[in-house]
VEXDREN-2710 file (C-alpha; in Angstrom, 1 decimal):
% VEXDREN-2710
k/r/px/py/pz
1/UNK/-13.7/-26.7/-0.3
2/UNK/-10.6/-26.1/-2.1
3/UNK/-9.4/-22.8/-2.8
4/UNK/-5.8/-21.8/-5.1
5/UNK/-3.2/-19.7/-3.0
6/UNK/-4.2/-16.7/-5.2
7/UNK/-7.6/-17.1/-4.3
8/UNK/-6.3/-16.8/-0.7
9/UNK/-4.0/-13.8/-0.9
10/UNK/-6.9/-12.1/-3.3
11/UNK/-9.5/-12.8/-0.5
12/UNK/-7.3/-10.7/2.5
13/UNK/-6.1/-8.6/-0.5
14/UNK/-9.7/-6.9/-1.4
15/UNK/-10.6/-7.0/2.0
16/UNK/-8.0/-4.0/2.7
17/UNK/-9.0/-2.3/-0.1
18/UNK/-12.2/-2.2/0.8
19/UNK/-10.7/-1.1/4.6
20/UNK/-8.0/1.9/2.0
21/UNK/-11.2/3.6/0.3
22/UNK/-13.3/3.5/3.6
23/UNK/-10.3/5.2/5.0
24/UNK/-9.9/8.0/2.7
25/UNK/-13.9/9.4/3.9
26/UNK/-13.5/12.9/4.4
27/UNK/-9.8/13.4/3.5
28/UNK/-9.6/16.1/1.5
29/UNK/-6.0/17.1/-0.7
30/UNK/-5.9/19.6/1.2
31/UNK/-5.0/17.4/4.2
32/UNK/-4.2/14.1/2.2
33/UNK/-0.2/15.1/3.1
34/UNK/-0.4/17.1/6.1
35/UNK/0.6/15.8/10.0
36/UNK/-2.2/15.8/12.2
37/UNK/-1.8/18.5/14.5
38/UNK/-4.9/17.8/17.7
39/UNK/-5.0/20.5/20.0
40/UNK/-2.5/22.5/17.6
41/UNK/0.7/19.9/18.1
42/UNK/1.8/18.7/15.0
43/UNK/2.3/15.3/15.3
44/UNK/5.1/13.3/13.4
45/UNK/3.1/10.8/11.9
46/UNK/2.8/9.1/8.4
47/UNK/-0.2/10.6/6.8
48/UNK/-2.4/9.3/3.7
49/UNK/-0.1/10.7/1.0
50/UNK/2.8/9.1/2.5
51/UNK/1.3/5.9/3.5
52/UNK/-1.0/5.3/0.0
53/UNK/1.8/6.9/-1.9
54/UNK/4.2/3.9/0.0
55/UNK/1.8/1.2/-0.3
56/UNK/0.9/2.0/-4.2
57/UNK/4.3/0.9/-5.0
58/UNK/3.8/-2.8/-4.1
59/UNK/0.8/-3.4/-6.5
60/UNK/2.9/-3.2/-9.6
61/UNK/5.6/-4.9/-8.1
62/UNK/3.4/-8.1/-7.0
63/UNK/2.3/-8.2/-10.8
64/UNK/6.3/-7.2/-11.9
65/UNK/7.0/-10.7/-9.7
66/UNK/4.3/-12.7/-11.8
67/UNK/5.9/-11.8/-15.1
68/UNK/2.7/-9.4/-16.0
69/UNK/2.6/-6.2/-16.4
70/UNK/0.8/-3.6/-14.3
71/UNK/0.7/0.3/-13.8
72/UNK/3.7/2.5/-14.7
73/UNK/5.1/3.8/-11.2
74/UNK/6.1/7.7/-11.7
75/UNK/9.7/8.0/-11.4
76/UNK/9.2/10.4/-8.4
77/UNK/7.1/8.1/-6.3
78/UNK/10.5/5.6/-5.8
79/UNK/12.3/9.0/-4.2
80/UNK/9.3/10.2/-2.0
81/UNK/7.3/6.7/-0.7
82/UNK/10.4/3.9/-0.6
83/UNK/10.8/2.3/2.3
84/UNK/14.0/4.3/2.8
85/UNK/11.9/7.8/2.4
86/UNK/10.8/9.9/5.6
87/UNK/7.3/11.2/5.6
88/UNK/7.5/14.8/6.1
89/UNK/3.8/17.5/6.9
90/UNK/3.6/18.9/3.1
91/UNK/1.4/22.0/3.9
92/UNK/2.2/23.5/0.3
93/UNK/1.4/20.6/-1.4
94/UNK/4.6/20.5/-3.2
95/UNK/6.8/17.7/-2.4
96/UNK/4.1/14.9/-2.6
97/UNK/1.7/13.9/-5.8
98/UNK/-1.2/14.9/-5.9
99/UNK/-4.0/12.7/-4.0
100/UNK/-6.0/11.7/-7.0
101/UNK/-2.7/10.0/-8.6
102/UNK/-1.3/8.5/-5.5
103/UNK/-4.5/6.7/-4.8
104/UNK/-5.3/6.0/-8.6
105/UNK/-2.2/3.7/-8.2
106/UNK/-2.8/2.7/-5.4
107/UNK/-5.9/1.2/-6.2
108/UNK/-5.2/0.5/-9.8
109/UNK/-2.3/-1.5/-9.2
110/UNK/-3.8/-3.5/-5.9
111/UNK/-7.1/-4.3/-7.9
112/UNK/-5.2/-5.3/-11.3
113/UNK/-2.8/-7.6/-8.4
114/UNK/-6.0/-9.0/-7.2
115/UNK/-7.0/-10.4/-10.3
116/UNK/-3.5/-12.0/-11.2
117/UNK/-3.6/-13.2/-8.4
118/UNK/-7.0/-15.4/-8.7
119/UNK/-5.5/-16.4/-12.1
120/UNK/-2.0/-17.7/-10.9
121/UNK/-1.5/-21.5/-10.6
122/UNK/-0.1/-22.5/-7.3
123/UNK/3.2/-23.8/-7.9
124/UNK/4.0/-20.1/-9.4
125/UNK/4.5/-19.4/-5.6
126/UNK/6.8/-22.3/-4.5
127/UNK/8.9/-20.0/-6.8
128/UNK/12.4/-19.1/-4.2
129/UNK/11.7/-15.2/-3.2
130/UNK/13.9/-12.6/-5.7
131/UNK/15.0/-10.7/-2.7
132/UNK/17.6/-10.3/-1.2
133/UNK/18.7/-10.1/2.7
134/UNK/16.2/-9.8/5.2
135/UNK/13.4/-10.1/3.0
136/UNK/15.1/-13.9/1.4
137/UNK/15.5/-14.8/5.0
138/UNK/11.8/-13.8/6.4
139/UNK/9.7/-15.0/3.2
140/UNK/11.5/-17.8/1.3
141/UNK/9.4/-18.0/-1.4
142/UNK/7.4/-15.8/-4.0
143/UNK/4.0/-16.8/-2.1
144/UNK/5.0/-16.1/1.4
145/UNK/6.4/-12.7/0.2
146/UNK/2.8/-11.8/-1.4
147/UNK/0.8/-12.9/0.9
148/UNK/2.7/-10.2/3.3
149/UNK/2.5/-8.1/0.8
150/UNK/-1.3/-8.4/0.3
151/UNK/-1.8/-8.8/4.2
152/UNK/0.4/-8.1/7.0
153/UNK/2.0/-5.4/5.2
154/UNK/-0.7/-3.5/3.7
155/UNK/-2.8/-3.8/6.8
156/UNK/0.3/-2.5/9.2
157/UNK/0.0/0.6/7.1
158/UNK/-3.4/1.2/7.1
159/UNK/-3.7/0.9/10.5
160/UNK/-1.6/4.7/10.3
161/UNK/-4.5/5.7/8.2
162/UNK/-6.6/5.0/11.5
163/UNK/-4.6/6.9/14.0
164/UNK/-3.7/9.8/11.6
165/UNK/-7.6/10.4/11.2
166/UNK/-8.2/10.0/14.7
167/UNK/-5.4/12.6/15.3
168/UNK/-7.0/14.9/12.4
169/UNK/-10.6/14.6/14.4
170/UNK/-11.8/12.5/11.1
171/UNK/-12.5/9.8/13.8
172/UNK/-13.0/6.2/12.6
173/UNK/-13.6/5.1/9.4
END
């Protein structure tokens, strides 16, 4: 059987999606950027907001990297979710969006990836990597990049989303 790269990074790709909304059972807003806090210590952990909010950049940037375009990225998600940003307990619900638009990206970006993805012939990934530094060095080209992207990456993040709800008494997911 012979399956296209995009097929491939689609495949792992959906299959964490499918992992983000399982995840997100029983998180309310109200919680969505708050530190766990078991037994009444708060715990300095990434929570949903900061870890969907983080992740729902990459979406639009996979499909940026094919030359399509994807879902406008509010100019305050770069400030509050870049790799560079700390994740901070927002019990006010003021320095984080709100739950329904981090997620909306989240998945609208992933899922609109997905199908670019399926659609991309294979030698659009022997393409060198755009990056720069560390990233250039670690993932050479444009497909090695995505497919951490679509895999390693999103699914290291996720895994937060597991012990943050564990943490929160959500249990698993």
């Amino acid at each position: 059987m012979s399956r296209s790269i995009g097929n491939m990074m689609a495949d792992s790709l959906e299959l964490s999606l499918g992992y983000g909304e399982r995840l997100l059972k029983d998180v309310t807003p109200e919680l969505f950027a708050r530190f766990a806090a078991p037994g009444g210590q708060l715990i300095e952990s990434n929570h949903p907001a900061f870890v969907y909010g983080h992740l729902s950049l990459y979406g639009p940037r996979i499909l940026t990297q094919l030359g399509q375009p994807g879902p406008a990225v509010p100019a305050n998600f770069e400030s509050v979710f870049s790799k560079d940003a700390k994740c901070v307990d927002d019990p006010a619900g003021t320095i984080y969006p709100t739950m329904s638009q981090v997620t909306g990206l989240f998945f609208d970006g992933y899922k609109a990836a997905a199908a670019v993805l399926r659609a991309t012939p294979d030698a659009a990934f022997q393409v060198p990597n755009p990056m720069e530094g560390r990233m250039l060095a670690l993932f050479p080209t444009l497909g090695s990049l995505q497919t951490f992207y679509c895999g390693g990456h999103l699914m290291m993040h996720l895994g937060q989303i597991s012990a943050w709800r564990r943490m929160a008494g959500l249990g698993a997911a």
